[in-house]
N, C-alpha and C positions, 0 to 999 in steps of 0.2 A: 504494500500500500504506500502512496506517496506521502512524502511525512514535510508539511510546507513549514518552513522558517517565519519568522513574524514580519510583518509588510511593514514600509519607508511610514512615517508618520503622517507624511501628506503624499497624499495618491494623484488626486483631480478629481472633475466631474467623470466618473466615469458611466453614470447611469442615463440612458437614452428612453426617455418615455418609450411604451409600446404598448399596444392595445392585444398584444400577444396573450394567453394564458398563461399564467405564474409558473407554472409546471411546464410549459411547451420547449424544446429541445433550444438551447445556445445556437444562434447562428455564427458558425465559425467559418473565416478566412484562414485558409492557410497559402503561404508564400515559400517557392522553392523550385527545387527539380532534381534533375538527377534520380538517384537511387535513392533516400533518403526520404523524400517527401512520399512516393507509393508506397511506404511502412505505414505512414503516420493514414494515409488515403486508408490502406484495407483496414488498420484497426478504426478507422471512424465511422468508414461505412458500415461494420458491422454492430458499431457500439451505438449509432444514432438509428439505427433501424430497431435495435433491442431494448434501447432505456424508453424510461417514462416520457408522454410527449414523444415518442419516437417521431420521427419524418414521415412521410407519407412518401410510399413507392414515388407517386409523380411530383412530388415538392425538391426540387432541386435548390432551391435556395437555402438551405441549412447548412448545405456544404458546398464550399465555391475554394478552388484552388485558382492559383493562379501563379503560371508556371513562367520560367525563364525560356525564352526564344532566340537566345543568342550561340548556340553551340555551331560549330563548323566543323565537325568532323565527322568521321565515317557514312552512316548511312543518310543521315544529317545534311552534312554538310555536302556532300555530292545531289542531294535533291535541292536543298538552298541554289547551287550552283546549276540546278539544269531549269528549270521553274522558276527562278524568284522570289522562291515562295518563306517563309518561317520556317526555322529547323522544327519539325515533327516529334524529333526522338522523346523528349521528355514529357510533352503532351501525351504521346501515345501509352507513353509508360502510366501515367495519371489515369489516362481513359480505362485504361483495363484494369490499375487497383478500383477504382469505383462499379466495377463494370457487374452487374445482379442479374445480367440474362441471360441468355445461351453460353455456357462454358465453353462450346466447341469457338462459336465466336470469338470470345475474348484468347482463346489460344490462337485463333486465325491470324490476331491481331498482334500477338506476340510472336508468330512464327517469324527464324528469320533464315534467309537462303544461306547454306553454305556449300554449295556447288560453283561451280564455274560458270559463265557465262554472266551477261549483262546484269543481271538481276545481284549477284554474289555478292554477301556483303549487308543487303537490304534487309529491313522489318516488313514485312507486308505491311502490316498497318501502319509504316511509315509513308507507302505508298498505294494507300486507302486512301491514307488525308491526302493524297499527292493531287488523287482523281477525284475526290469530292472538293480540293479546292479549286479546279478546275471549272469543276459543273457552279459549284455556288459561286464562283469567282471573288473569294472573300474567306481568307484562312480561318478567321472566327467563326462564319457560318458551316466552315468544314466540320470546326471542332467539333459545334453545335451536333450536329448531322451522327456523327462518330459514336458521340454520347446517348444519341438515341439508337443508334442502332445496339450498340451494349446495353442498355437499358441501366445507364449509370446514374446512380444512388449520391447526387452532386452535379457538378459546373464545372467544368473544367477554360478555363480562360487565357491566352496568350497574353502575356504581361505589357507584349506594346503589338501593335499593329502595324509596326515599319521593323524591315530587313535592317536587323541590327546584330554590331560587332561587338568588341569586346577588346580595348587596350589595357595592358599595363604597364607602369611604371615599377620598374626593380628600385632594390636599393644601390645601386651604382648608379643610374639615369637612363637605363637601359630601357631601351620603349619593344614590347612585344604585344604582336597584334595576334587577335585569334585565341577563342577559347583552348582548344586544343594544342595550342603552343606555350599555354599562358600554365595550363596544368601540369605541362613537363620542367618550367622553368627552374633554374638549381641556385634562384638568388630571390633573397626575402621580397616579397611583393609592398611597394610601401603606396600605392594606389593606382584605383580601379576606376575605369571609366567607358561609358557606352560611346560607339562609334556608326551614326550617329549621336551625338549628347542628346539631344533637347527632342527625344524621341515621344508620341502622345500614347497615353496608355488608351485601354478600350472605355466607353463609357459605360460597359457594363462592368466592369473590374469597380471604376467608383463608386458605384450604384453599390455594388457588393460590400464594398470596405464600410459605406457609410449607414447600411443599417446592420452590420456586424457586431454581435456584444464579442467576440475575441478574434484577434487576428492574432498567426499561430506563425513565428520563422522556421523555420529549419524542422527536421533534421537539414543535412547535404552541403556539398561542399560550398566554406565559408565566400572564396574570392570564383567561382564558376557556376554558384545556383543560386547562391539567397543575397550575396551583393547586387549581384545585375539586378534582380525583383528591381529593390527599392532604389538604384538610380532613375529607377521613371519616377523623375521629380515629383509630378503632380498626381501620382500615387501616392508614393509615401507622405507629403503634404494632406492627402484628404486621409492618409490614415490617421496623421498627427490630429484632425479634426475632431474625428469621427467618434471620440469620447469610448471605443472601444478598448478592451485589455487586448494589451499588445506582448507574448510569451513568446521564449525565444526556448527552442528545445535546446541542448548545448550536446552536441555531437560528440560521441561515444573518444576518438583515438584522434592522432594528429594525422595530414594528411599532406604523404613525400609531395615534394614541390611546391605546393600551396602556404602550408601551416606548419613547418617542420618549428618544432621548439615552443611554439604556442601553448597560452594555458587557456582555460576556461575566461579567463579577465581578459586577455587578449584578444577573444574570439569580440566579445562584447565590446570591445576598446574599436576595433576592425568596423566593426558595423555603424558604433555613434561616429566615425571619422565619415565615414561617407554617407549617411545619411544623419544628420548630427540633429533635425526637425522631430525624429523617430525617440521616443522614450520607451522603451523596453522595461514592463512593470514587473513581470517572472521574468523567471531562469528555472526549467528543469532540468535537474541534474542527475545522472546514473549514478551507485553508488555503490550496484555489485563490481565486485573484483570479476576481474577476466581470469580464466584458469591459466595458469600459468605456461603451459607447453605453446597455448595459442599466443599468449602476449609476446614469447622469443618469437613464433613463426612470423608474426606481424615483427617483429624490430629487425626481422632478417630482411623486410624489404620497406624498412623507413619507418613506420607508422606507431606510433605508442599510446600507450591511454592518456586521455586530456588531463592534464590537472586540474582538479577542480575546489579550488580554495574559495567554499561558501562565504568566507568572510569576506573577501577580496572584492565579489561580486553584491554584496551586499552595503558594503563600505560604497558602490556607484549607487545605492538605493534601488537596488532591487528587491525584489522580493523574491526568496530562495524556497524550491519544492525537492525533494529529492528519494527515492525511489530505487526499487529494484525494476530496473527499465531492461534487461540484457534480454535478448533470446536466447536460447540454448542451444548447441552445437559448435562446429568449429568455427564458425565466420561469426566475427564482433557486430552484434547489428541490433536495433531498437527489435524487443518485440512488439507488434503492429498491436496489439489487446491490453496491455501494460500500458505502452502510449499512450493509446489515445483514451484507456480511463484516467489516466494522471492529467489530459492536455481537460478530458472535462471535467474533472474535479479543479483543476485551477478554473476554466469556464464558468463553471457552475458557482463559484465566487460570486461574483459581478452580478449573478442575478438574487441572490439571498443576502447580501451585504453588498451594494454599489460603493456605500457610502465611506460608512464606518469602515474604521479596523476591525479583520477579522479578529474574531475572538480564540485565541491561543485554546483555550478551555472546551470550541464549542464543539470538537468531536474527541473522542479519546484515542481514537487510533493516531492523531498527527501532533507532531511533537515542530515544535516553532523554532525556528534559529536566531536569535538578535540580530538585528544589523543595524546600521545607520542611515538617515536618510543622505540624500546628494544636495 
């Protein structure tokens, strides 16, 4: 059970009248891509389908992702390159954790060719959304289309609506362009920026952020899936509005070329530098240990468990949750049911106490952390 630390003294407004039912399910954003964000997608679709208030099969607005479109590589970045279109890969990855129809479907959607020939290399469902963005001539209506054919349990949303890139700035002044160049890079990343900048997000993306009681970061890589999100300025701008709780999940291990030597404060540090508008009120935090043979297997190719010093993060005013979040097996990875009951148990905050400070006392299973406000 996730065990939350005591909340900053002063929070904000965070409570948004609503003519919703007391009881009716959190409508949550979550912000991301990669591998990381379909954890947090399959444990919610199945946790907001089964709690009280659950969703309604056709109510997609309870859950609204809203994914990064800036990757360039593999099957991705060769469709980008033949089409014009938005990289596919992480969308499609979204569409199928939400996905509650035909199973054969949603495997159709993950198939991916590894034969020879033209196709090698490709997702089908990367070149599903290829051909329905063709027919709808509008990559959101593709998605749109995608999601209904899955019969997905959510929204899935392209985080801007223009073919966009991805520079960075190393710590030397080394400028590298391209997602997929940027995640091999072997020198600390000291800033991220979309290319073009001043890219418009969708206006359903702010429709979503702005009646959302929690918008949810990560899991997924810090500088290739949850930084890009919030460089669409006037995203994050209408998140900072929207009086919504804004949780940052804090990812499991460090990540070679990205985040080598990062701690937990760092990751958090990474995000207020470029979108500095964004106030981040949690921090969920993992707190089982990795077994041991796995943590050598991972440091034999870079990667180690985050350090996570509740105080540190708490000292920026946050409010700290922390949790047995691990899956089981050999790969370090959020389990998807774990998740996404600790992402609505902080959720479910906001609607029972807006205002006040929660009450350390008001359940017995969670045990409060001190921190200080910012």
């Amino acid at each position: 059970m996730l065990r939350p630390g005591a909340e900053p003294e002063t929070r904000g407004p965070f409570w948004v009248p609503t003519t919703r039912p007391p009881d009716a399910a959190p409508r949550i954003v979550t912000l991301g891509g990669g591998t990381g964000l379909p954890v947090l997608l399959r444990g919610l679709r199945h946790a907001l389908r089964t709690a009280p208030g659950a969703m309604a099969p056709t109510d997609r607005e309870c859950l609204t992702a809203i994914v990064t479109v800036a990757d360039d590589g593999g099957s991705s970045g060769r469709l980008r390159d033949a089409y014009g279109m938005q990289a596919p890969g992480d969308i499609r990855n979204c569409l199928i954790a939400l996905s509650d129809g035909d199973p054969t479907l949603a495997s159709l959607f993950g198939y991916r060719f590894n034969s020879g020939g033209d196709v090698a290399g490709h997702s089908l469902g990367n070149l599903i959304l290829a051909a329905l963005s063709e027919l709808e001539s509008r990559f959101d209506l593709a998605v749109d289309r995608a999601g209904d054919l899955l019969g997905a349990r959510g929204r899935v949303l392209p985080a801007t609506s223009a073919a966009v890139g991805l520079v960075a700035e190393l710590d030397d002044g080394t400028r590298v362009e391209g997602e997929s160049r940027i995640g091999a890079a072997t020198r600390p990343i000291r800033r991220l920026r979309l290319h073009p900048s001043d890219v418009p997000p969708l206006p359903q993306a702010i429709a979503a952020v702005e009646r959302a009681d929690c918008v949810v970061v990560g899991p997924g890589s810090l500088y290739t899936s949850l930084i890009p999100v919030l460089l669409v300025r006037e995203l994050t701008e209408a998140i900072a509005r929207s009086g919504a709780r804004v949780v940052l999940v804090m990812n499991l291990m460090t990540q070679p070329g990205e985040t080598d030597g990062y701690s937990a404060r760092d990751h958090l540090l990474a995000l207020r530098a470029h979108a500095p508008r964004l106030r981040v009120h949690d921090v969920i935090l993992n707190v089982k240990r990795v077994a041991e043979p796995v943590r050598e297997r991972y440091a034999g190719e870079g990667a180690i468990p985050l350090t996570t010093d509740a105080g540190a993060l708490a000292a920026l005013g946050c409010g700290i949750w922390t949790g047995d979040l691990l899956a089981s097996g050999d790969h370090v990875r959020h389990d998807p049911h774990k998740l996404a009951r600790a992402v609505l148990q902080v959720a479910g905050r906001r609607r029972t106490a807006p205002v006040a400070r929660m009450n350390a006392t008001a359940a017995p299973r969670v045990e409060r952390r001190a921190e200080s406000g910012s």
